[in-house]
N, CA, C and O of each residue as an XYZ file, in Angstrom:
612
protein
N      10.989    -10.478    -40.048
C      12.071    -10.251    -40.984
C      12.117     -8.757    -41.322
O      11.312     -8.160    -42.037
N      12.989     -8.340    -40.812
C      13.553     -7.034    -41.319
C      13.332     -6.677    -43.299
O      13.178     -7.418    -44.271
N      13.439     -5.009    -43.096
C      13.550     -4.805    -44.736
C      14.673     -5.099    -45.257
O      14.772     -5.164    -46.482
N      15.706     -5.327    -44.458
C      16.913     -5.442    -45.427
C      17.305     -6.808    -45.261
O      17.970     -7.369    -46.131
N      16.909     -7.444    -44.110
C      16.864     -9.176    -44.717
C      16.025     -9.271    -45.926
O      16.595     -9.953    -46.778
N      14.975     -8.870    -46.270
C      14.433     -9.131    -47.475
C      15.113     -8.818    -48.577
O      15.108     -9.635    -49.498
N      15.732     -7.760    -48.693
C      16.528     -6.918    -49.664
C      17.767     -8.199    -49.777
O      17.955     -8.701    -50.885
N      18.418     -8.585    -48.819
C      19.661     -9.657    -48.995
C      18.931    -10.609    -49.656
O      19.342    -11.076    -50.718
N      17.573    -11.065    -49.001
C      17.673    -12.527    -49.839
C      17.347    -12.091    -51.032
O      18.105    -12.456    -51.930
N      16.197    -11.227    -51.418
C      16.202    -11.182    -52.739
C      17.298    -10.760    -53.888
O      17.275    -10.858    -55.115
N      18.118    -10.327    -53.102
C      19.338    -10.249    -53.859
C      20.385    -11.677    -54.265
O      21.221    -11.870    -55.147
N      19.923    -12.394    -53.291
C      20.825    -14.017    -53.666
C      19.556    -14.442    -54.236
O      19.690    -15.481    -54.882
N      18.166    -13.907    -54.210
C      17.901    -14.822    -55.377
C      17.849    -14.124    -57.072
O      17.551    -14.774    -58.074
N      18.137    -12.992    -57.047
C      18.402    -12.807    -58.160
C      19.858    -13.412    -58.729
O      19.899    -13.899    -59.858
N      20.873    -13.362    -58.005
C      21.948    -13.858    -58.128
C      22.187    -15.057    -58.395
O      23.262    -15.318    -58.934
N      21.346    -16.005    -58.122
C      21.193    -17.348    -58.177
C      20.397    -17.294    -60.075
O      20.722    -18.325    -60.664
N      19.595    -16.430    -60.890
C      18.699    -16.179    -61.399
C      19.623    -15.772    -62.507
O      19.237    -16.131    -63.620
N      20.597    -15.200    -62.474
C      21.951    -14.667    -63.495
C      22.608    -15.823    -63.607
O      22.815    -16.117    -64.784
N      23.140    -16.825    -62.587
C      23.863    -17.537    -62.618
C      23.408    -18.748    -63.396
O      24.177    -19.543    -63.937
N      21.916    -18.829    -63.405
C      21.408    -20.413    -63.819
C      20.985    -19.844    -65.340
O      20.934    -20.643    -66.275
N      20.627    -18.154    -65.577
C      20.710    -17.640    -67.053
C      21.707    -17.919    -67.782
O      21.601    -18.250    -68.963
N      22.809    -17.814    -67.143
C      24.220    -17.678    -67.725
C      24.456    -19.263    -68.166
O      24.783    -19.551    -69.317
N      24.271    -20.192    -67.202
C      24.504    -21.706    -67.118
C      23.332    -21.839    -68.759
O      23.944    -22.174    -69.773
N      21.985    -21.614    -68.902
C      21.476    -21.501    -70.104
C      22.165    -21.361    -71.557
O      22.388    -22.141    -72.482
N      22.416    -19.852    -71.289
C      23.712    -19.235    -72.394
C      24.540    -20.280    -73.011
O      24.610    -20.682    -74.172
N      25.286    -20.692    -71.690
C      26.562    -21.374    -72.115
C      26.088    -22.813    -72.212
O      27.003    -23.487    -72.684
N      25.321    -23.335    -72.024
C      24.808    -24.982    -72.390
C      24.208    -24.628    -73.864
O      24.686    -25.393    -74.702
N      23.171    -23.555    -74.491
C      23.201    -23.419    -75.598
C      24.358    -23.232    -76.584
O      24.573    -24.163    -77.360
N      25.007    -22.313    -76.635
C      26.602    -21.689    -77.211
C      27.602    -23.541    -76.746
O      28.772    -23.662    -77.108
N      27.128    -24.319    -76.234
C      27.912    -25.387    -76.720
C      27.505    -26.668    -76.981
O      27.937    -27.784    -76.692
N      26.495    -26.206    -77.645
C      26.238    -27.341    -78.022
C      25.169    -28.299    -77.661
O      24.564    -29.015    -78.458
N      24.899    -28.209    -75.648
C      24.278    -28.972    -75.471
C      22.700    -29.298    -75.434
O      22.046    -28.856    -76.378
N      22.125    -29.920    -74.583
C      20.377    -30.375    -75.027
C      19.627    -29.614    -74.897
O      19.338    -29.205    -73.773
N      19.081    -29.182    -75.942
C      17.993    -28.381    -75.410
C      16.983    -28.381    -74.244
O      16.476    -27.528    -73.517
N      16.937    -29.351    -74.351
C      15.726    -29.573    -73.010
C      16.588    -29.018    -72.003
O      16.216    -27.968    -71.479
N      17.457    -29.432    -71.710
C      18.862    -28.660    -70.537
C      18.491    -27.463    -70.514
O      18.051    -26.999    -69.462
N      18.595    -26.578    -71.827
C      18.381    -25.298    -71.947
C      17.266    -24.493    -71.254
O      17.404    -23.493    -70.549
N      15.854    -25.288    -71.681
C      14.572    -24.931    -71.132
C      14.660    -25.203    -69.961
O      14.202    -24.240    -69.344
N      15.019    -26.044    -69.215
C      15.165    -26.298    -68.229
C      15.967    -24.908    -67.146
O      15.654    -24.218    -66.176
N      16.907    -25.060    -67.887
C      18.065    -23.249    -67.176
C      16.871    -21.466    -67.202
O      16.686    -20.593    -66.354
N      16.513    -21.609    -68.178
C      15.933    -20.520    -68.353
C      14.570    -20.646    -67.610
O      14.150    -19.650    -67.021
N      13.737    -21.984    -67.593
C      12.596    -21.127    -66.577
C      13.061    -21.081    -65.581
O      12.681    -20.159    -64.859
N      14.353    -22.265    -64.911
C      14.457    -21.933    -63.089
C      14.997    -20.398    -63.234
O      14.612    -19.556    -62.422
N      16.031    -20.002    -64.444
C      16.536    -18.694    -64.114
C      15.166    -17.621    -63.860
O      15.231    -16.716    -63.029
N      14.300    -17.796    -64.451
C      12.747    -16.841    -64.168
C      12.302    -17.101    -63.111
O      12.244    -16.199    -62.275
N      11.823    -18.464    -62.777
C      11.670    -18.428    -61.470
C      12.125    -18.039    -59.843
O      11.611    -17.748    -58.764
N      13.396    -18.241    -60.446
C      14.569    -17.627    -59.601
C      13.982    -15.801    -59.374
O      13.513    -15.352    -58.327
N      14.167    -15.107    -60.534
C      14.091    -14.071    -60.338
C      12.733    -13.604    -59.872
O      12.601    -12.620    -59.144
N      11.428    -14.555    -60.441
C      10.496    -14.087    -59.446
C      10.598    -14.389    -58.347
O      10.201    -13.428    -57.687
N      11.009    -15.447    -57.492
C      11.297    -15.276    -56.099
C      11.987    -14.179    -55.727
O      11.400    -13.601    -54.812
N      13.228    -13.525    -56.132
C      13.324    -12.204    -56.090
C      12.627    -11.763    -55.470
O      12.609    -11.678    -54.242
N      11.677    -11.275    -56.503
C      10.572    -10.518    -57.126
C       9.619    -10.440    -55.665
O       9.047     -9.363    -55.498
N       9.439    -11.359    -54.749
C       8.225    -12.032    -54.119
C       8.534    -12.092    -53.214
O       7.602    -11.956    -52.421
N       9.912    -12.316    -52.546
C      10.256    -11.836    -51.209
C      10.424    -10.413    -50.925
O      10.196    -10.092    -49.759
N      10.751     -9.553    -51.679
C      10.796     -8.117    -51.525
C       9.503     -7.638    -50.873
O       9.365     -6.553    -50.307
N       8.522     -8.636    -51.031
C       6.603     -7.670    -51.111
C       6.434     -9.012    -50.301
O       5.342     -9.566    -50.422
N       7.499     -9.677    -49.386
C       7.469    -10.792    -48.701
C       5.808    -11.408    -49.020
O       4.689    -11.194    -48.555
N       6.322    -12.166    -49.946
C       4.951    -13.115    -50.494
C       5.293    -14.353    -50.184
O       6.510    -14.224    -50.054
N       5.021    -15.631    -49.945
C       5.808    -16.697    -49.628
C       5.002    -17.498    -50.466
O       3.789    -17.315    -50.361
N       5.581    -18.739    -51.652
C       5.120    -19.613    -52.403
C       6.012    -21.186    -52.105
O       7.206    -21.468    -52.202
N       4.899    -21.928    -51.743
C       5.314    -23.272    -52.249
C       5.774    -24.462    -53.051
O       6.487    -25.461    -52.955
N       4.943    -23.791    -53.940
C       5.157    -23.998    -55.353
C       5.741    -23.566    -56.793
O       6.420    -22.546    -56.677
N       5.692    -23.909    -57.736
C       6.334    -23.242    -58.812
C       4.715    -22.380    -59.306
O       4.777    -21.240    -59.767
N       3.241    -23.153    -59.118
C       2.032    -22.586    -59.958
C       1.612    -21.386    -58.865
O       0.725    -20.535    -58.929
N       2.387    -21.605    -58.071
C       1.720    -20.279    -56.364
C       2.615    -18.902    -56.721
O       2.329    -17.708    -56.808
N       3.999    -19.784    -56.905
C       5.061    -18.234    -57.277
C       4.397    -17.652    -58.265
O       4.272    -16.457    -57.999
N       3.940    -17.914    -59.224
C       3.486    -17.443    -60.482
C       2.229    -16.596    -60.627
O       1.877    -15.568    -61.205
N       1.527    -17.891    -59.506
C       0.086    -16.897    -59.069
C       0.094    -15.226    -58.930
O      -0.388    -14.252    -59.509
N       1.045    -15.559    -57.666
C       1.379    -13.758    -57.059
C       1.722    -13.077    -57.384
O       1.528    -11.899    -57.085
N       2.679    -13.720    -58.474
C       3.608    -12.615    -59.578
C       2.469    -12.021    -60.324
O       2.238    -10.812    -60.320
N       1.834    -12.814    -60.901
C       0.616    -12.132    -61.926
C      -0.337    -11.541    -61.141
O      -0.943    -10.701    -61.806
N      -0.795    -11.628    -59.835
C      -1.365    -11.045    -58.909
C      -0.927     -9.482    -58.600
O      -1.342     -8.407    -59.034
N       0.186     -9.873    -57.574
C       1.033     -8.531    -57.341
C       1.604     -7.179    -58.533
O       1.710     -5.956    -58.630
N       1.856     -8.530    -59.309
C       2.723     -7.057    -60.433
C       2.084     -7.010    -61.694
O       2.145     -6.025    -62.430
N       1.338     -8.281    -62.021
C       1.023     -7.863    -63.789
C      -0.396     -7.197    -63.671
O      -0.792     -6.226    -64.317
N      -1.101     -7.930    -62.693
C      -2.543     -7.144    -62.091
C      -2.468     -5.699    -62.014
O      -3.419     -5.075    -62.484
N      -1.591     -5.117    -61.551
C      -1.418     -3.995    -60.986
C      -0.657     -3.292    -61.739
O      -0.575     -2.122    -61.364
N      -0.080     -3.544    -62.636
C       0.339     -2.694    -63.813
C       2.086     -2.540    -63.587
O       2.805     -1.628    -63.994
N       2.470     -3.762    -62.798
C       3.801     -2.920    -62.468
C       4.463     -3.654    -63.147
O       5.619     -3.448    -62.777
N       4.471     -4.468    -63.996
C       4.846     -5.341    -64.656
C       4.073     -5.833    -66.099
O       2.873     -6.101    -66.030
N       4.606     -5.918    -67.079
C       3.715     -5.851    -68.211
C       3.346     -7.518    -68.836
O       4.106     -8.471    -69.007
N       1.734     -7.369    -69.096
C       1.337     -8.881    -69.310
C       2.486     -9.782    -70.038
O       2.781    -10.910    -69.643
N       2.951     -9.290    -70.888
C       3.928     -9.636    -72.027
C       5.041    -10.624    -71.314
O       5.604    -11.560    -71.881
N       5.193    -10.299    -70.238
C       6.243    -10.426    -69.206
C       5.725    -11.801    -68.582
O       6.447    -12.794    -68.490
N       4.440    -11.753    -68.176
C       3.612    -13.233    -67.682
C       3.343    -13.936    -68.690
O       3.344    -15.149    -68.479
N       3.094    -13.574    -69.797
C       3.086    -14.647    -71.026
C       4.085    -15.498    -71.719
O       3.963    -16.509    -72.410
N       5.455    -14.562    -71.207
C       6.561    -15.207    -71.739
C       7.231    -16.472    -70.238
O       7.958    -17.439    -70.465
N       6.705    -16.056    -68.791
C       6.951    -16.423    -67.412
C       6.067    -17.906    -67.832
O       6.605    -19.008    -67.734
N       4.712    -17.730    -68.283
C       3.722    -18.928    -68.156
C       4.139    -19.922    -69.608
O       3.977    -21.141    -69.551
N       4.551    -19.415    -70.572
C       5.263    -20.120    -71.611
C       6.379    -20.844    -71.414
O       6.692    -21.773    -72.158
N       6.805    -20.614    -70.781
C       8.330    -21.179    -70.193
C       7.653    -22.246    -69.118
O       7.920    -23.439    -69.262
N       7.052    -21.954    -68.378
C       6.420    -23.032    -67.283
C       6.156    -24.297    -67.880
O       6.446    -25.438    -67.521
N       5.428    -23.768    -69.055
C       4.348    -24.940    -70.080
C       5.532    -26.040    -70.426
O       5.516    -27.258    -70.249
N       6.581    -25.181    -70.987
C       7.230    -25.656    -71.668
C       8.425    -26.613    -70.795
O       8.784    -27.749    -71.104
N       8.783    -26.006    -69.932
C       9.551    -26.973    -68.762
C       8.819    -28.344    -68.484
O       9.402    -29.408    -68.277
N       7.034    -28.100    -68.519
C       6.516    -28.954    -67.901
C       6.159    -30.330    -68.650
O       5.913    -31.474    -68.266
N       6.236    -29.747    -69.780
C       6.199    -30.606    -71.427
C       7.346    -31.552    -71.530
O       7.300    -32.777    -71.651
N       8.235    -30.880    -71.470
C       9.559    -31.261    -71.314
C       9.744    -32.215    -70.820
O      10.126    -33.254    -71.358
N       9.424    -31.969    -69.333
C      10.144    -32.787    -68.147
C       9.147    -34.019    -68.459
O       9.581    -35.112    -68.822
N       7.502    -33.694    -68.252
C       6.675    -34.755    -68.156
C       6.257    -35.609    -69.629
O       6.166    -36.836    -69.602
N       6.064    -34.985    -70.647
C       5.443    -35.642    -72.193
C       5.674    -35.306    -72.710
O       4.801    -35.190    -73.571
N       6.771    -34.767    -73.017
C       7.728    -34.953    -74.326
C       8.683    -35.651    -74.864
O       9.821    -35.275    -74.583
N       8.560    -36.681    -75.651
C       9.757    -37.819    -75.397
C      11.110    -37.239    -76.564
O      12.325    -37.274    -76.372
N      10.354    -36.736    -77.761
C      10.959    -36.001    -78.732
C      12.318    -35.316    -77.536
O      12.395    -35.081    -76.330
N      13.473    -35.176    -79.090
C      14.182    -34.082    -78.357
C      13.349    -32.465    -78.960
O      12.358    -32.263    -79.663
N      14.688    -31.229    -78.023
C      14.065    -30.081    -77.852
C      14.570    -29.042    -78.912
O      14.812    -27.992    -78.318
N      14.764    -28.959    -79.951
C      15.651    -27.803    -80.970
C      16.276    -26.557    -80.591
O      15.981    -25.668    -79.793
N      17.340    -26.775    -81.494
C      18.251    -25.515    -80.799
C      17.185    -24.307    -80.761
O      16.970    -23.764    -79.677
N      16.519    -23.881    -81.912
C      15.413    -23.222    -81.813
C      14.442    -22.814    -80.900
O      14.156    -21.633    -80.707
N      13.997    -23.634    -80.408
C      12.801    -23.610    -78.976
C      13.879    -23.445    -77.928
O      13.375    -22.754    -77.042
N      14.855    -23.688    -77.679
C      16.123    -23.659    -76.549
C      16.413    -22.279    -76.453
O      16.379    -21.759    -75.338
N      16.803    -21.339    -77.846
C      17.167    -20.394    -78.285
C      15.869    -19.443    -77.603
O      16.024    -18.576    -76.743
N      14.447    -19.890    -78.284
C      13.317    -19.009    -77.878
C      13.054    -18.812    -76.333
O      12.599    -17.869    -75.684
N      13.551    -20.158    -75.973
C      13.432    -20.108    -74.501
C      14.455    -18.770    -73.428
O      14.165    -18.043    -72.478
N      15.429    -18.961    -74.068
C      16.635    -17.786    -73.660
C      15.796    -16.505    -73.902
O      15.757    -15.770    -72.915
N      15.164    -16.099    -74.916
C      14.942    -15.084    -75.158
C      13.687    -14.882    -74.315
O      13.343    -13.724    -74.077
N      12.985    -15.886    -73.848
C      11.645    -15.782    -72.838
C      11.962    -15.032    -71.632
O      11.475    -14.098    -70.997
N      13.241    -16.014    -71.546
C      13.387    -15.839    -69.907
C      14.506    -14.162    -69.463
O      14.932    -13.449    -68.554
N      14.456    -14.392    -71.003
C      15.443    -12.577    -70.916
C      14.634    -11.417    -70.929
O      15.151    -10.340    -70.634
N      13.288    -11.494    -71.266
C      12.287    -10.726    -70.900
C      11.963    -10.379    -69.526
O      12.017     -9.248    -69.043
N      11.556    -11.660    -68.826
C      11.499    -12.122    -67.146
C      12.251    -11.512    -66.496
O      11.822    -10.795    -65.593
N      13.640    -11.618    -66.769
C      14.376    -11.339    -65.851
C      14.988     -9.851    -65.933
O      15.619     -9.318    -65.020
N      14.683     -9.250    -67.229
C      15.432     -7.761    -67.352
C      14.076     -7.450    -66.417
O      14.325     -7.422    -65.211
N      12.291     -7.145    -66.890
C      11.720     -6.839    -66.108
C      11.594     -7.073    -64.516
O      11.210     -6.258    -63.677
N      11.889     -7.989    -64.384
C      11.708     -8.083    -62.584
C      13.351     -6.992    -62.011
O      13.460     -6.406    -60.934
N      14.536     -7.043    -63.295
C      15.398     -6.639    -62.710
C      15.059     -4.965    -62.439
O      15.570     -4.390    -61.478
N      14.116     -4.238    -63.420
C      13.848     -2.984    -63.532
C      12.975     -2.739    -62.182
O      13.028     -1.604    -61.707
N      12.203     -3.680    -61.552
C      11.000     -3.357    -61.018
C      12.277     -3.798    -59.830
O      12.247     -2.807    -59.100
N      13.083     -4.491    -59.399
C      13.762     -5.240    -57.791
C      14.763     -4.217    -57.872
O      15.367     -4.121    -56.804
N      15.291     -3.143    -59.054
C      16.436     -2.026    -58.671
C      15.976     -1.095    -57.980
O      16.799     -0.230    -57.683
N      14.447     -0.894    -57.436
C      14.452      0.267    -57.199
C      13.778     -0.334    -55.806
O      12.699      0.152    -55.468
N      14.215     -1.098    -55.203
C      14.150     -2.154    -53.895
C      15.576     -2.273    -53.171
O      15.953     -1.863    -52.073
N      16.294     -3.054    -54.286
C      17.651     -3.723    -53.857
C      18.584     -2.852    -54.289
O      18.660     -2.581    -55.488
N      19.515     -2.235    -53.260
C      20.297     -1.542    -54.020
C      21.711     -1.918    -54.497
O      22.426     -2.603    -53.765
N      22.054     -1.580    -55.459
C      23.278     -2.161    -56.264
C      22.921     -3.826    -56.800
O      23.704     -4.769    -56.684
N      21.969     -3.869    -57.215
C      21.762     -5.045    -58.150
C      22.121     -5.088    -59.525
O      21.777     -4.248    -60.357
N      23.015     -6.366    -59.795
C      23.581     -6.434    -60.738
C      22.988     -6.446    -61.770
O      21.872     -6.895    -61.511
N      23.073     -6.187    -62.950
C      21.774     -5.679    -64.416
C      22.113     -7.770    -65.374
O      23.279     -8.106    -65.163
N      21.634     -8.427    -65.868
C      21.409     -9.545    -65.964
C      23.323     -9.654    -66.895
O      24.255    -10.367    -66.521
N      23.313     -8.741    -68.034
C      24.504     -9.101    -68.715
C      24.281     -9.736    -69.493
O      23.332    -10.471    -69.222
N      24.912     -9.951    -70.950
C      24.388    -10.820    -71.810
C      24.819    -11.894    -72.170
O      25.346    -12.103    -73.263
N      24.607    -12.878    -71.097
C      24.748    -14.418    -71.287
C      25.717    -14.710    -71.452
O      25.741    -15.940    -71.497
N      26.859    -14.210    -71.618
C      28.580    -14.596    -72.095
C      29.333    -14.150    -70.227
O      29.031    -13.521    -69.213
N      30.620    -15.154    -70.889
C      31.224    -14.908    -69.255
C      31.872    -13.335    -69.315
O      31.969    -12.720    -70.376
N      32.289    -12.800    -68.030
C      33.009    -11.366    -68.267
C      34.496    -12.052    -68.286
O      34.976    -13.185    -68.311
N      34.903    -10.798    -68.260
C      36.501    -11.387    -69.300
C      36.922    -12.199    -67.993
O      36.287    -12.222    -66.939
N      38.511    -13.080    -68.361
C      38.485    -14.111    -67.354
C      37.688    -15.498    -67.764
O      38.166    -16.541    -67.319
N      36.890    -15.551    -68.317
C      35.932    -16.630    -68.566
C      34.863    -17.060    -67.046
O      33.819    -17.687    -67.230
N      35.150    -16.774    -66.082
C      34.441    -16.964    -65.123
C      33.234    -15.966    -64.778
O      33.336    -14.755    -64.975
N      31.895    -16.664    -64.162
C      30.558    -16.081    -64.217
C      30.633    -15.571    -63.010
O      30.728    -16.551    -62.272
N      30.650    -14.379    -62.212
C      30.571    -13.573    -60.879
C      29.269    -13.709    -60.963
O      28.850    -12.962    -61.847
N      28.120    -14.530    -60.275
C      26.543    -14.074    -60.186
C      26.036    -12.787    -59.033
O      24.957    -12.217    -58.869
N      27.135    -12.688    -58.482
C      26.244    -11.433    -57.441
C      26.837    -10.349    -58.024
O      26.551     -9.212    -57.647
């Protein structure tokens, strides 16, 4: 694989990573389940660490492998700040709570905190994949651009 096949995909997966942020945004702002919410915001992180992980072509199977390398590759190494994996591994927990043993519903609150997790995630990986991918779009703040429609690339 070429450098600039890497550069494309990681660019559709950041794009994919805005789009499922945005889908977050707007399932919070109307109303709907939180758990929905948590749900949008870690794939949107995960999303963007795949980004993140094909650029330094790392390949993960998993959701606990992507995460591995991320904290391996970038928080190990300073290129990425712990703060950034704490809010990445909080969101994991919390998807996983969610999905598996939590029967409770999820509060707009924790839905809300979750947005703000995964807006950490994704501005950082976006700072560290701009100077990789060129002309990558900057995340935007969760609202559609005028038009009402979400452009993710």
């Amino acid at each position: 694989m070429t450098d600039g096949d890497k550069r494309e995909l990681a660019a559709l997966h950041w794009s994919r990573a805005r789009e499922t942020f945005y889908d977050a945004c707007l399932v919070l702002e109307g109303g709907g389940s939180g758990r929905s919410v948590v749900n949008r915001a870690y794939y949107a992180s995960l999303y963007a660490v795949s980004a993140l992980l094909e650029v330094e072509t790392l390949a993960a199977r998993s959701h606990a492998r992507a995460i591995t390398l991320f904290d391996v590759a970038f928080v190990k190494t300073g290129r990425i700040e712990k703060q950034v994996s704490k809010s990445l591994h909080a969101l994991f927990e919390k998807r996983l709570e969610d999905d598996y043993t939590q029967l409770g519903s999820v509060s707009k609150e924790e839905a809300a905190d979750a947005i703000a997790m995964a807006r950490i995630v994704l501005d950082a990986i976006h700072a560290t994949l701009s100077g990789s991918v060129k002309d990558l779009p900057e995340l935007g703040d969760g609202t559609a651009p005028a038009g009402g429609e979400f452009r993710g690339g």
